[in-house]
C-alpha positions in Angstrom: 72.9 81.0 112.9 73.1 84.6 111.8 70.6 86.2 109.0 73.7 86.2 106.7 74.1 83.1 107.8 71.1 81.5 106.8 70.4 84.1 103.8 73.8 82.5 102.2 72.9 78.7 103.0 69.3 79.5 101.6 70.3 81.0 98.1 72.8 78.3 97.9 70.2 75.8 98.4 67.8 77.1 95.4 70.8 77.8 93.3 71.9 74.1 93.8 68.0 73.0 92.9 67.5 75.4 89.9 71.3 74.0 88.6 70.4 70.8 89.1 67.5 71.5 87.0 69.3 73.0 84.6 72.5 70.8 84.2 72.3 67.9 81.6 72.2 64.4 83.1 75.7 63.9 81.3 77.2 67.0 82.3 79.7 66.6 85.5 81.3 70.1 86.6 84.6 70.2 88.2 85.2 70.1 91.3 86.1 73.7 92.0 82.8 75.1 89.8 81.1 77.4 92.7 77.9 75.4 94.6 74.3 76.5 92.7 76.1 78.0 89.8 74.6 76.8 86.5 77.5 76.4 84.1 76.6 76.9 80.2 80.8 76.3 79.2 84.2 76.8 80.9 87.6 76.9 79.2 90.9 76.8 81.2 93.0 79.2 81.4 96.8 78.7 82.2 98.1 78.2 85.4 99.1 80.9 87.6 102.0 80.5 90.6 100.9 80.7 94.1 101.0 83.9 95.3 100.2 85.4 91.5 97.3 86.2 90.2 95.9 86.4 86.8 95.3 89.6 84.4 92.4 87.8 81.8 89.7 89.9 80.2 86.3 89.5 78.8 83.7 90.8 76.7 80.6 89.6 75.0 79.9 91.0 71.2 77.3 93.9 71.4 74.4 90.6 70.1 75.4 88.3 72.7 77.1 86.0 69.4 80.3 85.8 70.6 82.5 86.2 74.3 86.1 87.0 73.6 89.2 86.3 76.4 92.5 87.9 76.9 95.1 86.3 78.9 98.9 86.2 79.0 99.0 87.7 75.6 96.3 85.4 74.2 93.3 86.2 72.6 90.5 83.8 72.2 87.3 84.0 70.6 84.7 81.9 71.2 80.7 81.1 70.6 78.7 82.4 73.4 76.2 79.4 73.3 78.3 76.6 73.5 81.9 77.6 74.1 83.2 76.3 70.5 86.7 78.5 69.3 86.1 80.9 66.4 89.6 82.4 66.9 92.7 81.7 68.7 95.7 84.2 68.1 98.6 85.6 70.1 100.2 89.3 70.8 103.3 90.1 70.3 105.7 89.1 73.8 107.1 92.6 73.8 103.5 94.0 73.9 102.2 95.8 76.8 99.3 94.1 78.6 95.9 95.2 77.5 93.9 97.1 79.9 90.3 96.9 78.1 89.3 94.6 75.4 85.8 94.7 73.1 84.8 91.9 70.4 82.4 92.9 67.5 79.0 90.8 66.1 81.5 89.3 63.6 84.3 88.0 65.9 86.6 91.4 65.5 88.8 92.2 68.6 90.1 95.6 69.6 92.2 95.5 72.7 92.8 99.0 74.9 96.4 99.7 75.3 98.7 102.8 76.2 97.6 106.1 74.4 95.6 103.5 71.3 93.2 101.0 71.1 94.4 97.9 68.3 92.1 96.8 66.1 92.6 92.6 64.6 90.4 91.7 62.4 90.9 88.1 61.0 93.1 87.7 58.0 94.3 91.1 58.2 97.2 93.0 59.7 96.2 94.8 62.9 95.6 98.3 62.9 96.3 100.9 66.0 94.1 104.4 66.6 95.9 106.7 68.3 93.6 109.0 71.0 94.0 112.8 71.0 96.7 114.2 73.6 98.1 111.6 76.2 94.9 110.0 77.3 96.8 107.1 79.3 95.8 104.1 79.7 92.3 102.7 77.1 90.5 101.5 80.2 87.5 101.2 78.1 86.6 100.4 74.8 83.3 98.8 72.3 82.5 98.7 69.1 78.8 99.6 68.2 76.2 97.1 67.1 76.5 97.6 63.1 80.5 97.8 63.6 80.7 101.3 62.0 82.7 102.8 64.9 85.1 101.7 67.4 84.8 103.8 70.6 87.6 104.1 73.5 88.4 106.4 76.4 91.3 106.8 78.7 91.5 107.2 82.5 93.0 110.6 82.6 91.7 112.5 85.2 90.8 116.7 85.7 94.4 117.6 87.1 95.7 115.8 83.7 92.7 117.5 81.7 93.7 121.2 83.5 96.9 120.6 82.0 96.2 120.0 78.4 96.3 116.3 78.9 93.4 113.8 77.7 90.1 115.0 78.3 88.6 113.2 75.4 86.7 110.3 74.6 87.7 108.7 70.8 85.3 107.9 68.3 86.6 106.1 64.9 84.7 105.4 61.9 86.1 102.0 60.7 84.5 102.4 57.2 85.9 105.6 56.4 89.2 105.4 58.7 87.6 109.0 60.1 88.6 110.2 63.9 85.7 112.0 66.4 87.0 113.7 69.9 83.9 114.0 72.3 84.8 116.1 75.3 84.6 113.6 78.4 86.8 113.5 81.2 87.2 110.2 83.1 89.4 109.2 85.8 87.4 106.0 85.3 86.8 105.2 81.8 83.0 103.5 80.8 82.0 104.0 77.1 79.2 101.8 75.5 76.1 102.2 72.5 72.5 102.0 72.9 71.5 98.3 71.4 70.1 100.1 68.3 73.2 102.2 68.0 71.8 105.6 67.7 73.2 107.0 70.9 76.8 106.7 72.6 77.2 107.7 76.5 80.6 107.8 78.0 81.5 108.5 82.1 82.1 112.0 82.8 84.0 113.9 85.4 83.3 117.9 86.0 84.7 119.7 88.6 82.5 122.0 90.7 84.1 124.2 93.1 86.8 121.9 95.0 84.7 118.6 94.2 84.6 116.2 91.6 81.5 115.0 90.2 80.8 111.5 88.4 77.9 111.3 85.7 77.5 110.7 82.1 77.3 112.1 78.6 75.2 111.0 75.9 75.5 112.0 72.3 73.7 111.1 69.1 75.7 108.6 66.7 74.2 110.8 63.6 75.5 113.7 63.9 77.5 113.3 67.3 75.6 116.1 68.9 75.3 116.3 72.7 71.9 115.4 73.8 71.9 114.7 77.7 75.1 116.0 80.4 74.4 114.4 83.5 76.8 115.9 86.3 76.1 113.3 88.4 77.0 112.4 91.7 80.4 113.5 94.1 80.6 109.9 95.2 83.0 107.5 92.9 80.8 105.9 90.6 82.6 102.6 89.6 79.7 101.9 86.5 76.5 104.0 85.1 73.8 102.9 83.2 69.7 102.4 83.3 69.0 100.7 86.4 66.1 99.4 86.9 63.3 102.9 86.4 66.0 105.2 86.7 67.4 106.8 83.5 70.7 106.8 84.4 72.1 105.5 88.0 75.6 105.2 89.3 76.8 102.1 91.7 79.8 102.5 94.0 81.2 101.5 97.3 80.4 103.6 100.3 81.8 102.6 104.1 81.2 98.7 103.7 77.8 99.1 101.2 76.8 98.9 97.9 75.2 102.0 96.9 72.9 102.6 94.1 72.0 106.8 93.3 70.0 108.6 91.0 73.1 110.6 88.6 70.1 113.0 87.9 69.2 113.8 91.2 72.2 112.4 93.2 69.4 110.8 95.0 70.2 107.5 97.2 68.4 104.7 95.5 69.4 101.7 98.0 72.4 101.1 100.1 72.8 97.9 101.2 75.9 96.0 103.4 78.7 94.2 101.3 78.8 90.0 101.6 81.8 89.3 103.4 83.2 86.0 102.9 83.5 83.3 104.7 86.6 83.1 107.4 86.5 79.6 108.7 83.3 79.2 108.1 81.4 81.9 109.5 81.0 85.3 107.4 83.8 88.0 108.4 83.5 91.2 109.2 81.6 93.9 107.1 84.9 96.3 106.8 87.0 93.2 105.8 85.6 93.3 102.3 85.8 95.4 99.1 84.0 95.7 96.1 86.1 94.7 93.9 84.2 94.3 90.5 80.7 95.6 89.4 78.7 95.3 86.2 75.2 96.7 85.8 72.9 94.5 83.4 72.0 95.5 79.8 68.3 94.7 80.8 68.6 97.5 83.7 67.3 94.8 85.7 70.0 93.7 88.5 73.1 94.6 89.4 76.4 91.8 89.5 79.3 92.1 91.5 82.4 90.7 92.6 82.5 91.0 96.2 85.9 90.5 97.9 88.8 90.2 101.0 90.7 93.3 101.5 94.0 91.8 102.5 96.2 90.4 100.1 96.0 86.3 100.6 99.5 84.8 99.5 97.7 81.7 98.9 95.6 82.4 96.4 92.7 80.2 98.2 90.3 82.9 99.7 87.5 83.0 98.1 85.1 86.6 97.5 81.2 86.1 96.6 79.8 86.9 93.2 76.6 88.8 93.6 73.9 89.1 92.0 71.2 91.6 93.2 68.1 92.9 92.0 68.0 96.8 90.6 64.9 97.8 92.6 66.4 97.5 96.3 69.6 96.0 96.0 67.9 92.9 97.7 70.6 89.9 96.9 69.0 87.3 94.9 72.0 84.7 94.5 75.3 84.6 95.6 78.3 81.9 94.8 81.8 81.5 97.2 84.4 82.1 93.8 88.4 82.4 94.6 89.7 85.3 93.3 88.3 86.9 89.9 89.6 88.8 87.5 86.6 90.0 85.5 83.3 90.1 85.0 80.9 91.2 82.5 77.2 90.9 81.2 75.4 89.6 77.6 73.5 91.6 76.4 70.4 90.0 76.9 70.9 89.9 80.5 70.3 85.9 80.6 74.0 85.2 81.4 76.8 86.4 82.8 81.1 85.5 81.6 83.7 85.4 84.5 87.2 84.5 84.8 89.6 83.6 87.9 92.7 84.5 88.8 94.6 82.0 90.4 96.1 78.7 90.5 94.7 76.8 87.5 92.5 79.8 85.9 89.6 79.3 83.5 86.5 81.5 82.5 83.2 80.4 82.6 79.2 81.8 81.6 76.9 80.8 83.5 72.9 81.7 83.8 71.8 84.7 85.9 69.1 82.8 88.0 66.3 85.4 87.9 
C-alpha cells in the first residue's frame, strides 16, 4: 500500500469514527453522502442529464445565520443550523445565469450578473447596480456585516483596464442608494469585509514590467481610504486572505501542488502534491488532477479545496476529493471521495463548511470541518 494509500484509508477511518460520533442515532445519510463526512442538512437539488453538469452557488450570510443556493434560476434561502427554508423564489427564464451570489444577516440576496450585481430583498421589487465602465462578468460579490454596503467586482483583466475598460471594484451604500469606485484590477475577482466591517480588501492585479502580479488592497469602510497595497505575488493566486500567521497569503496551483505564499514577501509558505483520485481503486497520477475549487477559512486556520480529474468524464461518476488541510504546512487533515462539485464555501466561524454537486441527482450539503 502506498503512503497516499494508507494516509487516505486512515483519515477516512477517523472521519467515519468522529461522524459516527457525531450523527444522531435516528439520523440515516443517503447512500451517496461521502464516507466520514458529518452531515449537519442536505437539500436536493434537481436532476442533471448524464453528461451535464450543474451550475449551483453558495454563500453563508457574513454571521453564519443563513446559507443561500442558486440553481437553475432558483434561489433558496435557508437556516444554517438546521436546513429549514426562509425563502424560496425564482429568476426570471430569460435571465442570464448568475456568476457570484452573496446573502445578507437578514436573508437579502444579491446575485452577480453581466456589468450589475441585483439586489432582492423580500417583499420588494429587485433592484440592479450598474459597475463603472464594462467590468464583465460580477465574479464576486458580499454585503458587509451591518448590511450598509453591497460590494462587487468584475473579472476584467489589465489589457481590458489599458483600454479604458473595468478596472474598478464597486461599492454601494444601500441606505443612501450612493455608488463608490475603488481602483482594483482583477482578472479574478475576490472582494470580502473584515467581520467587524471597518475594513474592505479586494484582489488586485498590477502589472510590473511584462509580468502580472496578484495581491490585495485594503481600504477603510469610513472614509474609503487606502490603507494597505499588497502587490503580491506573479503566480495566479486563485483566493487571499489571513492564513494562518501570515497577514495576507495567496493559494494557487503550481505543477501538480497546492501552494501557499507570503503576498508580502512572495515568500513560499508550503507546497504540497494535489490528492489525485482514485482510478480503480488505486490513487492516479499526480498530473491527472486539478485544483478545481479553493476557499481559505475565515478563522485563517486551514485551507479547503476541491480537488479534481482533469479529463472531462461523460459519465458524470468520477469522483474528485474535498480537502481539508491545515494553514501551517498544508499537512491534509481530512479528505472525502465527492463526484463532481460545483461550489464550495466557508461559515464564518470556520466550524463548517456548504457544498454543492454537480451531477446526476444534485443536492448541497454543510457539514462540520473535523478539526
Amino acid at each position: 500500500m502506498s503512503w497516499l494509500s494508507w494516509r487516505r484509508a486512515a483519515l477516512a477511518c477517523a472521519a467515519m469514527i468522529g461522524a459516527a460520533i457525531a450523527a444522531t442515532a435516528e439520523a440515516a445519510e443517503p447512500a451517496d453522502t461521502p464516507a466520514g463526512l458529518s452531515i449537519v442538512w442536505r437539500v436536493p437539488g434537481r436532476k442533471v442529464e448524464r453528461g451535464a453538469t450543474g451550475d449551483a452557488l453558495t454563500a453563508f450570510s457574513p454571521d453564519g445565520r443563513y446559507v443561500a443556493i442558486h440553481e437553475s434560476r432558483r434561489v433558496r434561502v435557508v437556516e444554517a443550523r438546521s436546513g429549514t427554508p426562509v425563502r424560496d423564489f425564482r429568476l426570471d427564464p430569460s435571465s442570464v445565469k448568475p456568476f457570484s451570489l452573496a446573502v445578507s444577516s437578514t436573508g437579502d440576496v444579491a446575485l452577480g450578473l453581466m456589468g450589475n450585481a441585483e439586489v432582492f430583498k423580500q417583499g420588494k421589487d429587485p433592484v440592479r447596480h450598474w459597475c463603472v465602465g464594462a467590468c464583465g462578468a460580477i465574479a464576486s460579490v458580499a454585503f458587509s456585516p451591518d448590511e450598509r454596503f453591497l460590494a462587487f467586482q468584475g473579472t476584467r483583466g489589465l489589457p481590458e483596464w489599458r483600454s479604458g475598460l473595468g478596472g474598478v471594484v464597486s461599492v454601494v451604500d444601500l441606505a443612501r442608494g450612493e455608488p463608490v469606485s475603488l481602483d482594483a484590477v482583477a482578472s479574478i475577482a475576490q472582494v470580502g469585509f473584515s467581520p467587524d466591517g471597518r475594513s474592505f480588501c479586494a484582489m488586485s492585479v498590477t502589472q510590473l514590467d511584462d509580468r502580472q502580479n496578484f495581491g490585495v488592497r485594503v481600504w477603510s469602510t469610513a472614509d474609503w481610504s487606502l490603507t494597505r497595497n499588497i502587490i503580491g505575488s506573479k503566480r495566479t493566486m486563485r483566493r487571499v486572505a489571513p492564513l494562518d500567521s501570515v497577514a495576507y497569503a495567496g493559494v494557487s496551483m503550481n505543477e501538480g501542488h497546492i501552494e501557499a505564499r507570503d503576498l508580502a514577501t512572495d515568500r513560499v509558505l508550503w507546497s504540497v502534491p494535489l490528492v489525485p483520485p482514485n482510478v480503480d481503486g488505486a490513487p492516479g497520477a499526480p498530473e491527472s488532477v486539478n485544483l478545481d475549487l479553493v476557499e481559505i477559512s475565515p478563522t485563517a486556520k486551514f485551507v479547503l479545496s476541491y480537488e479534481a480529474p482533469r479529463a472531462y468524464d461523460a459519465t458524470g461518476l468520477a469522483k474528485g476529493v474535498i480537502v481539508i488541510r491545515r494553514a501551517s504546512d498544508g499537512e491534509v487533515e481530512a479528505l472525502y471521495d465527492v463526484p463532481r462539485v460545483s461550489d464550495l464555501t466557508i461559515a464564518p466561524d470556520g466550524k463548517t463548511f456548504a457544498y454543492s454537486t454537480a451531477t446526476g441527482q444534485t443536492y448541497t450539503a454543510v457539514a462540520r470541518v473535523p478539526l
